[in-house]
C-alpha positions as CSV (number, residue, x, y, z in Angstrom):
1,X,121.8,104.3,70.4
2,X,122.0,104.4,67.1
3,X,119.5,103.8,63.7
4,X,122.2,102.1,61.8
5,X,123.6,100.0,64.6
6,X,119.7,98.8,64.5
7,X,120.0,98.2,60.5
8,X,123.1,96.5,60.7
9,X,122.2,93.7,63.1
10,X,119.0,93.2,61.5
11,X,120.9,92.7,58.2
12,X,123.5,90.3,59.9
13,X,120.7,88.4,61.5
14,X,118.7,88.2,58.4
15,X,121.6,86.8,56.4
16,X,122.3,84.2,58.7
17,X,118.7,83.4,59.6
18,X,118.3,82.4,55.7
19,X,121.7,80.4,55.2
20,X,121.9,77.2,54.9
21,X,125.5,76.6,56.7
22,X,124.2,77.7,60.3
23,X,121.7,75.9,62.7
24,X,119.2,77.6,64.8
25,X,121.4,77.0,68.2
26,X,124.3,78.8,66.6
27,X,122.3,81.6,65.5
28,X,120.3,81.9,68.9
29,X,123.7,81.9,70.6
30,X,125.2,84.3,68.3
31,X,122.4,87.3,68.1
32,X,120.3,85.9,70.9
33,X,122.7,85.2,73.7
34,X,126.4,86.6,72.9
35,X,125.4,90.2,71.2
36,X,125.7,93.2,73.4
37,X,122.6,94.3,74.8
38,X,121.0,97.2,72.4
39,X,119.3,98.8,75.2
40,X,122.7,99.6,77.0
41,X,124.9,100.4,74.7
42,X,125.4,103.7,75.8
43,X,125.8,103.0,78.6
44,X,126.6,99.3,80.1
45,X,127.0,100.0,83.3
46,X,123.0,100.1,84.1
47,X,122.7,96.7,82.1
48,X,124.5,95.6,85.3
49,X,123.0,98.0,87.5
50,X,119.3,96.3,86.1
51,X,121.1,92.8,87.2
52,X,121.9,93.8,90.6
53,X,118.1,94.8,90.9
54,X,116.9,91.7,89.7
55,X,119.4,90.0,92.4
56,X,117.8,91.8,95.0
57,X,114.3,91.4,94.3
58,X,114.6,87.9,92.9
59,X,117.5,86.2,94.8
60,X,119.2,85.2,92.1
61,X,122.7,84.9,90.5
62,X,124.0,87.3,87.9
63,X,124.7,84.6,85.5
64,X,120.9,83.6,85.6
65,X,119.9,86.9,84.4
66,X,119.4,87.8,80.6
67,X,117.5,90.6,78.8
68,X,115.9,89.0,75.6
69,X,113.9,90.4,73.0
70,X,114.2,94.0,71.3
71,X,116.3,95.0,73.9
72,X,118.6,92.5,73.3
73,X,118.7,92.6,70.1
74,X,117.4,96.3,68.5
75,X,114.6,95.1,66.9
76,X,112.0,93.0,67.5
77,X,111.4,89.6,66.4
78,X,108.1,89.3,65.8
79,X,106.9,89.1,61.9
80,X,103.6,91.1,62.5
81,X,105.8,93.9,63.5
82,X,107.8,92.9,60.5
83,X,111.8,93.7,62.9
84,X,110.3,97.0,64.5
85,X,113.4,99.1,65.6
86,X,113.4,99.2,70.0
87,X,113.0,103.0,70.5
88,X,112.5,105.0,73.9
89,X,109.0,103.4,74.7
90,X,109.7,100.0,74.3
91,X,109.9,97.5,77.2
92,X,112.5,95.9,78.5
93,X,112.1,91.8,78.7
94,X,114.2,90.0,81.2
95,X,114.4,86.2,81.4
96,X,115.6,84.2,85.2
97,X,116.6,81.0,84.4
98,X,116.6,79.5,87.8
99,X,115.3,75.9,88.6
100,X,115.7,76.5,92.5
101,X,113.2,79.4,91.9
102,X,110.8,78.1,89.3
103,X,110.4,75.3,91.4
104,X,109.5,77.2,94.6
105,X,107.3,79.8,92.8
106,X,105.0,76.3,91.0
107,X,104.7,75.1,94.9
108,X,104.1,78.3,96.5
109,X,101.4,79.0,93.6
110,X,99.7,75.4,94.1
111,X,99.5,76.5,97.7
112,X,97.9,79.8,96.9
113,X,95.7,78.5,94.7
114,X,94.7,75.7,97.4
115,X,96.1,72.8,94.8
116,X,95.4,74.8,92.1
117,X,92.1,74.5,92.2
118,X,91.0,78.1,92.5
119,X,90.4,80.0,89.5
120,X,91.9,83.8,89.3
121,X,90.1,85.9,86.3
122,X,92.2,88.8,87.2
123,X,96.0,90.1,87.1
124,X,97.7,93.7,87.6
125,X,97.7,92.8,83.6
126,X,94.3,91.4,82.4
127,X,91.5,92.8,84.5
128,X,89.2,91.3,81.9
129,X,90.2,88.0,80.6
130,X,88.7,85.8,78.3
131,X,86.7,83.2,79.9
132,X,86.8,79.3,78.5
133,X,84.7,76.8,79.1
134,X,85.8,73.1,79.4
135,X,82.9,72.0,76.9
136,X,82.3,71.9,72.9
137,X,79.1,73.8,73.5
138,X,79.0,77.5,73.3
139,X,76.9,78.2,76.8
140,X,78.0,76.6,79.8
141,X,75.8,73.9,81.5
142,X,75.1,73.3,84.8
143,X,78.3,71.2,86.5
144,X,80.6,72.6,84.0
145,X,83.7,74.3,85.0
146,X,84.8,77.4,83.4
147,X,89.1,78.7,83.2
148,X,90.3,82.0,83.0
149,X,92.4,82.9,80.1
150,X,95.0,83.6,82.4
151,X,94.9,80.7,84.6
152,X,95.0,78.7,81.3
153,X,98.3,80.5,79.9
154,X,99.7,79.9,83.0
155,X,99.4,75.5,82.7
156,X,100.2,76.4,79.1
157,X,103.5,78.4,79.5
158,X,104.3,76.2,82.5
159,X,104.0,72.6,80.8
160,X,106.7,74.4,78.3
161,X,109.4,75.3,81.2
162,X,108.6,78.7,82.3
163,X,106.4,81.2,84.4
164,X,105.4,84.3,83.0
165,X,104.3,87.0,85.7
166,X,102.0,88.4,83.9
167,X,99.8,85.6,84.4
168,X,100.0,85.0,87.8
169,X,96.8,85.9,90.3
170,X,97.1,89.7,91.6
171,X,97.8,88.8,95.2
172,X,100.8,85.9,94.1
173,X,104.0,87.5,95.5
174,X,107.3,86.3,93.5
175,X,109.9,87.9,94.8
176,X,111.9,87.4,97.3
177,X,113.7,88.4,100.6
178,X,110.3,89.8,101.6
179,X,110.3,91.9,98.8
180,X,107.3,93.1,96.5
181,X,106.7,92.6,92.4
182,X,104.9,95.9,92.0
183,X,108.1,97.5,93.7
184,X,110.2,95.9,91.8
185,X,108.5,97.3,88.6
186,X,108.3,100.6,89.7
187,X,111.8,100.9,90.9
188,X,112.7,99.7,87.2
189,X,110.6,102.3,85.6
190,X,111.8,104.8,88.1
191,X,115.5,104.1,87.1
192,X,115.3,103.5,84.0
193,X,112.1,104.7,82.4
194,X,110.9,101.6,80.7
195,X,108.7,98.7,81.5
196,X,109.4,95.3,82.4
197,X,108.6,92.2,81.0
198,X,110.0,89.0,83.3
199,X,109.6,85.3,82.6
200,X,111.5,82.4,84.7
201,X,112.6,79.2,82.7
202,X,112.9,76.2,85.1
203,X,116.1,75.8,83.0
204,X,118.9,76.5,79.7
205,X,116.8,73.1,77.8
206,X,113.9,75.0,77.9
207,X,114.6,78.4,77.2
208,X,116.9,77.4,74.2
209,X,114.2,75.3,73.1
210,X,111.7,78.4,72.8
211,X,114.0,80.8,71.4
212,X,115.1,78.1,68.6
213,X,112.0,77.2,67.8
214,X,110.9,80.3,67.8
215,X,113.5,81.2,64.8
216,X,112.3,78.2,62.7
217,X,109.1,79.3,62.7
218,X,110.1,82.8,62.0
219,X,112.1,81.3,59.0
220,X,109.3,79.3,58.0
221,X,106.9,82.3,58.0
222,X,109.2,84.8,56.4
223,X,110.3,82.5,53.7
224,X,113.9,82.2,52.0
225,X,115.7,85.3,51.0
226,X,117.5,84.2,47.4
227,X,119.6,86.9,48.1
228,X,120.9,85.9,51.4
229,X,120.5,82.2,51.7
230,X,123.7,80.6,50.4
């Protein structure tokens, strides 16, 4: 992987990010969605071999499987990390797009949760999460029901289309075929030697939707590049 090939999508992004002849959707498909994946470009064959993993543990097609993010692209997206190259210890961020599964996973949790009424304060993520209390006051009073900060991402990320495991209760299982999400990280870290990140879109509307407005807000925060934006 190389420093350059980093610099030179950056640049290419950039430029189109600040013209005014594209719109988001074709950018998003052109450095989000039809680039090669940075990560693997050595060697593409484990992009595939990472697919078949996800198949297994997830019970999904290939075509509903996509690595996003700095591994995707080479660098990250994010302003406050103002494009930081991906390098060795970066994760690797897969996104399922799978309404079958999404759907199961929101019924199975409203089960768990006994109809989503219990409150989980802890992940294998956030052992200490925020607390919020439903109330304008600072203390809570007696009758007033408090929310975990992940239990409140979760309803947040989920009225948007998508399930982030990161935010699901400890003892939630996601996989499938009887198969276990802490296995599933550990056999990508053991073949690959990265991290995963995973989040499961109900469907294309709403991950498109996040990813472009995600780039007109970037836009909006960078500001126009005179140099660039013709």
């Amino acid at each position: 992987m190389s420093i350059d090939e980093i610099t030179q999508r950056r640049e290419a992004f950039r430029k189109d990010l600040y013209s005014s002849k594209y719109n988001m959707e074709w950018i998003f498909h052109k450095h989000l969605i039809n680039k090669a994946t940075y990560a693997f470009l050595d060697n593409p064959d484990e992009e595939h071999e990472l697919a078949v993993i996800v198949k297994e543990y997830f019970n999904v097609d290939y075509k509903d499987f996509i690595i996003v993010g700095s591994a995707k692209l080479g660098y990250s997206l994010n302003p406050k990390k103002n494009y930081r190259n991906f390098t060795a210890k970066s994760d690797i961020d897969v996104a399922i797009i799978d309404q079958g599964l999404f759907i199961d996973l929101k019924q199975e949790l409203y089960d768990f949760t006994d109809g989503l009424c219990y409150d989980w304060n802890e992940t294998v993520f956030h052992r200490n999460p925020t607390e919020y209390i439903h109330s304008a006051d600072l203390e809570k009073k007696e009758g007033q029901r408090k929310i975990y900060e992940n239990q409140f991402n979760y309803y947040k990320y989920l009225s948007k289309g998508w399930f982030r495991a990161d935010f699901k209760p400890d003892e939630f299982e996601i996989c499938r075929n009887g198969k276990r999400f802490i296995d599933f990280q550990s056999e990508i870290y053991s073949r690959f030697s990265k991290k995963i990140g995973l989040a499961i879109y109900e469907n294309w509307f709403f991950f498109i939707k996040y990813h472009v407005k995600n780039l007109e807000n970037l836009k909006l925060r960078t500001g126009v590049d005179t140099d660039v934006a013709k």
